[in-house]
Structures are given as structure tokens and as C-alpha cells.
N, C-alpha and C positions, 0 to 999 in steps of 0.2 A: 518046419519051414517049407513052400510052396515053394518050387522056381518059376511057378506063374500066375506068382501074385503081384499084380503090376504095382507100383510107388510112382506117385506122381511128386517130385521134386519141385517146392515149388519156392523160386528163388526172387527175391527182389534186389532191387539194383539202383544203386544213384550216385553214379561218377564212380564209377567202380574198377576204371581201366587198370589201375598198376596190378590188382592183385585179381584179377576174375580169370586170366587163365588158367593159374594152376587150381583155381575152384573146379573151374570145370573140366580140368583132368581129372582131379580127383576123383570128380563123377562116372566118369566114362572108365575109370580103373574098379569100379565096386567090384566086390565079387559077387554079387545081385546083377545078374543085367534086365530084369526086365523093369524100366524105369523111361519116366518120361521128364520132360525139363519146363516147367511152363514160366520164366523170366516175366516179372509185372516190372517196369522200369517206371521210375516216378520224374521223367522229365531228367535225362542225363543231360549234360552239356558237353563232355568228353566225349573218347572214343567205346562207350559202352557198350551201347548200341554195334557198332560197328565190329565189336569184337564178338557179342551175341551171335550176328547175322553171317559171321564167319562159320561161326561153329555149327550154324542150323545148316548152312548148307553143306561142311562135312557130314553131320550127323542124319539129314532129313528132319523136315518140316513137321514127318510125325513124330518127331523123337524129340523137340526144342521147338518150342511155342513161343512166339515173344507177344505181350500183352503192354498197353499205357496204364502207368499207374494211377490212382484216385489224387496225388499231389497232396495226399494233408499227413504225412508220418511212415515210419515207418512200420509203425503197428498197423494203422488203419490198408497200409498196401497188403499185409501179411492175411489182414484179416478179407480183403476185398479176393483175393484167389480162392481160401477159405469158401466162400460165400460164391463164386463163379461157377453155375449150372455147367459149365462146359468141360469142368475137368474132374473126371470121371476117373477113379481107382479105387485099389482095395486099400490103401495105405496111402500116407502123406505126410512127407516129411519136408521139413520146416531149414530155407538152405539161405547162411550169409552169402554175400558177395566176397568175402576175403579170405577167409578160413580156406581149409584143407583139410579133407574127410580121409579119417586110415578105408582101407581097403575095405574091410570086413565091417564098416558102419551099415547102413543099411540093413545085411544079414544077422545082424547080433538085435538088433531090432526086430525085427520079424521073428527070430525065433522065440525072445522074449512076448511076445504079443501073440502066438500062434495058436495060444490056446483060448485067449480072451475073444472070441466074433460076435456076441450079442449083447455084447457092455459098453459105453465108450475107453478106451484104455490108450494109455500114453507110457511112451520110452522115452528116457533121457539119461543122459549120460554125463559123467565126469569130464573136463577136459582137458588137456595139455596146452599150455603159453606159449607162445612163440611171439619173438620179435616182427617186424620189417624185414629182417635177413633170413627169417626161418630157424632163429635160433631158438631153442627151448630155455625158458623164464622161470618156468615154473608147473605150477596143476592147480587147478579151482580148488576150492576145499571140496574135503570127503565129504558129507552127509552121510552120519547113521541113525537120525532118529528117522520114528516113520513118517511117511508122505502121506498127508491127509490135511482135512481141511484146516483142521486147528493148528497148524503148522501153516498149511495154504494161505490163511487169512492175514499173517503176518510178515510173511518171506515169499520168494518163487526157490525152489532147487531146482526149477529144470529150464535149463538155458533154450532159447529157443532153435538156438544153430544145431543142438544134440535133437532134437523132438522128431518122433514119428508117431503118426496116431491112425487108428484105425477108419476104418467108413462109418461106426457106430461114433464114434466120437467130431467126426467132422459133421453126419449129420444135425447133432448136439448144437457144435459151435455155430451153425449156418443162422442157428436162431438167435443169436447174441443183437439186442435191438440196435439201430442205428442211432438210436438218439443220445444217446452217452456215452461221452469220450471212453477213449480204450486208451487207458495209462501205459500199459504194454499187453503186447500180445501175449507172449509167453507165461507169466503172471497169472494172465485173464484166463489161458486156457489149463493151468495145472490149478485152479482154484474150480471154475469150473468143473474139469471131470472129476476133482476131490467131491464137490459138495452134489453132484448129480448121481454116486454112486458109483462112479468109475472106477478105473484099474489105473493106478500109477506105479511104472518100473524103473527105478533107479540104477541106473550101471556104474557102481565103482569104477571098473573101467574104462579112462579117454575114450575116446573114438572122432573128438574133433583135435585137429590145433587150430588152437583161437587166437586168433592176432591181437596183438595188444600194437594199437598204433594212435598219432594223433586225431585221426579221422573214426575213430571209434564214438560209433552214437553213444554206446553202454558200455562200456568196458567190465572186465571181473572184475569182481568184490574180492580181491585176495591181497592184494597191498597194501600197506598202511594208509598212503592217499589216498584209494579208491573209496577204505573205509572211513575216512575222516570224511570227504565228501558226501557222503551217505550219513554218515550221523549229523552232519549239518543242514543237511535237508530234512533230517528226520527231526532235528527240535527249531527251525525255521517253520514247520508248518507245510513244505513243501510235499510229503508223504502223507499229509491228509488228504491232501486234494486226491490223491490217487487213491486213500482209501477209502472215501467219498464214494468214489466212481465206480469201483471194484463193486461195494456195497449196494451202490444203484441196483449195477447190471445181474447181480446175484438175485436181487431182487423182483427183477422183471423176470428171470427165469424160473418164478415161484412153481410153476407147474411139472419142472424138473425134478425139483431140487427133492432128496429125501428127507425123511418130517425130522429126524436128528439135524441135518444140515440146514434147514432152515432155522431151529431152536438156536442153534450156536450163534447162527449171524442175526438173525433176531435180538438174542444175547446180548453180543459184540456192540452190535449197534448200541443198543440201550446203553451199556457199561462207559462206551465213550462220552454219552453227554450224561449221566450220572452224578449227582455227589461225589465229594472225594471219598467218602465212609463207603458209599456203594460202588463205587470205583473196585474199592480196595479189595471189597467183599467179594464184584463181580470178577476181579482178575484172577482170585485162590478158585474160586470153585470154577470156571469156565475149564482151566486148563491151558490155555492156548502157549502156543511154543514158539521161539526160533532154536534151529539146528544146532547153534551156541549158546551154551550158557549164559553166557556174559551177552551175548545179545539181548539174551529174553529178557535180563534184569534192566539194562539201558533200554528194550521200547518199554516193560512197565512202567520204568520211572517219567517215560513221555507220555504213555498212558495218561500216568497220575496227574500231568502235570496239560492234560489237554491238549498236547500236539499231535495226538491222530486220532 
């Protein structure tokens, strides 16, 4: 690990007052200092802003950028900084408004990624729960199978509050076309750098607490609700739409993508509007996985059954 390899932090915001100060102490506590803050705020109505412009002028102008969001998500805000000529780093890591980063987040990334410079390559990490009160809830699931596209196309493991990605891999992302929706960011981008040849690192290790609160876009997948929720989206039909879109944008980056990782989504695709008998056939020989068992067997059975 470099101590001067700069991380551009780049944070979006929307009505984010109860809990963004201690986000942004957390930031200013890295043991990484060389870091910058670029804030893209999608239209707050609170004291957001207000709390931002406090901080930038503690901190200076060059160290906390505040930007207008694009107003359509907050994938699309996540991805529009992504895509922003103006913020220039060696690294870039992906920051909620409510969360709270351990100290050592940033540097356990960086050293993870330090070898990877002419790949796109991505860190992510496990996280620790926490309430409203800062009380610990719980921790995401582990993931130990591997991180690659065949797992990509079905699942994300990498949260986006945990993500730091290199300049080879944001160059990657900058090409993501504009004309189809971006289901999630996070998703979009560990399927991405899977299917382009990239480096995915997984950290057992927390390094975020993740608020679980009523105003959570996404909340974890680790409670029984969460996952009830999630499986009713997933035989409603709801999870097609998104792998629809996934699948587009996989597609438009055919110039990328390696001739394995095009076969599989090529594949995938076919297998979905297939026969049930070639369904059947496409699912045993593809391989594809989620990181639970008992996952993979409930989306085949939605496979089979045409909901994605």
C-alpha cells in the first residue's frame, strides 16, 4: 500500500441529516489520509446540504466537493460521479450517507488491490448491523463460494457501501451506456468487472456498520423479512425486470467482455426463454450459483418456472 495513492470518496446524499455526521467522521478518522470527498446530493430538502458545506469549509474546498445530483435514483447518482471527468484518482470508493466506516476501511482495500493496476479490480467486504442507536444486530452473511460471473449473474456479494475499485476498473464502468436502466449500481458493477476479466476481493472481514433503518433504500439480505421480501419479488417477476437490464447492459459492453463471459450470458439468456426440457438441460450444464444452497435451488425452481 501506497500512502499516496489518493481515493476519491464518492458519497451521495438525499435527506441524509440524522445520520451523515458521523459518516463523515468516520471518513476523516481513516487511517488512509490521502482522500478526497466528492458529495453528488440528489435534491435534499433537509439540512443536508447545510451539513455538507459545514464540513467543506472545516475540511477545504479541495478535500469535499459538493455536486447536484441527476434526480432519477440512487444508482443512476452513484453511477453519474462514476462517469464525472472531473474526479480524478487512483482508487474510488463507493460511500452511504448513514453508515460508519471502521478506521482501517480504506487501507485493508488498498492493500487488497495493490497488486492488481492493469485489471479493472474491486474490494468488498462483509459488514457489521447496527441499529438507529449504533447498536450491533448482527453481520451480512459470509460468502465462500467464488466471486465470478456465474455467481455474478444471479446474486451481488459486494455491497456497495464496502466497494473500492481501482482507475482500470472505473475507466471500465465510465463506458456503461446511458440508455438502460441501471437496476443497482453495486450488482452492475461486480458483474461487470466479473464478466470483463477483472479482479474481485472479498473480505470476510466487516469494515462497514450498516444501518438497518426505516429509510433504507436496500436494506441486508440477512433477516427473515428481508429475505421473504426478496423471494417475492423474485416469483412476482419483479427480479426479471432487473435481469433484463443487467443482461442488456452486459451486452452493450460486448467489446469488453471475455469470449467465456460472453458464452455464459449468451447462455443465460437463451436458457431463460427456452423450453422447460432445455431449461432444464441449460441449468445442469451452465453451472451458475447463488452463495446459498438453498438459494440456487429456489431461483432454478423460478428459472423453471419463467420468473427471471
Amino acid at each position: 500500500m501506497d500512502a499516496h495513492d489518493r481515493i476519491a470518496i464518492l458519497l451521495c446524499t438525499y435527506n441524509g441529516q440524522k445520520y451523515l455526521h458521523k459518516q463523515l467522521d468516520s471518513i476523516i478518522s481513516q487511517s488512509h489520509k490521502n482522500w478526497v470527498i466528492v458529495a453528488s446530493d440528489d435534491c435534499s430538502s433537509d439540512d443536508t446540504i447545510a451539513i455538507l458545506k459545514d464540513y467543506q469549509e472545516k475540511l477545504g474546498a479541495n478535500k469535499l466537493t459538493i455536486t447536484k445530483g441527476p434526480r432519477k435514483g440512487f444508482a443512476e447518482n452513484f453511477l453519474s460521479l462514476i462517469k464525472d471527468t472531473n474526479v480524478k484518482a487512483d482508487y474510488y470508493a463507493f460511500c452511504d450517507q448513514d453508515d460508519i466506516w471502521n478506521s482501517d476501511k480504506l487501507e485493508r482495500g488498498l492493500r487488497s488491490l495493490q497488486s492488481k493496476v492493469n485489471i479493472p479490480a474491486l474490494y468488498c467486504s462483509r459488514t457489521e448491523l447496527i441499529d438507529e442507536m449504533d447498536n450491533r444486530i448482527g453481520f451480512s452473511y459470509l460468502f465462500n463460494k467464488p466471486a465470478a460471473l456465474k455467481n455474478a449473474l444471479l446474486q451481488s456479494i459486494a455491497g456497495g457501501n464496502t466497494m473500492l475499485i481501482n482507475d482500470s476498473a472505473r475507466a471500465l464502468l465510465v463506458e456503461t451506456p446511458d440508455s438502460i436502466p441501471i437496476p443497482s449500481h453495486d450488482w452492475w458493477i461486480y458483474q461487470c468487472i466479473c464478466a470483463c476479466g477483472g479482479y474481485v476481493f472479498y473480505d470476510q472481514n466487516p469494515t462497514v456498520k450498516y444501518r438497518q433503518h426505516s429509510g433504507n433504500i436496500v436494506g441486508a439480505n440477512r433477516f427473515i423479512t428481508a429475505r421473504f421480501l426478496r423471494l417475492k419479488l423474485l416469483f412476482t417477476g419483479s427480479l426479471k425486470k432487473s435481469i433484463d437490464s443487467n443482461i442488456k447492459l452486459l451486452q452493450e459492453m460486448n467489446g469488453k467482455l471475455t469470449e467465456n463471459s460472453a458464452f455464459i450470458i449468451s447462455e443465460f439468456d437463451s436458457i431463460r426463454n427456452a423450453c422447460i426440457v432445455n431449461r432444464l438441460r441449460g441449468i445442469y450444464k451452465l453451472g451458475l450459483y447463488r452463495q446459498k444452497k438453498i438459494e440456487s435451488i429456489i431461483f432454478y425452481l423460478a428459472l423453471l418456472l419463467k420468473k427471471v
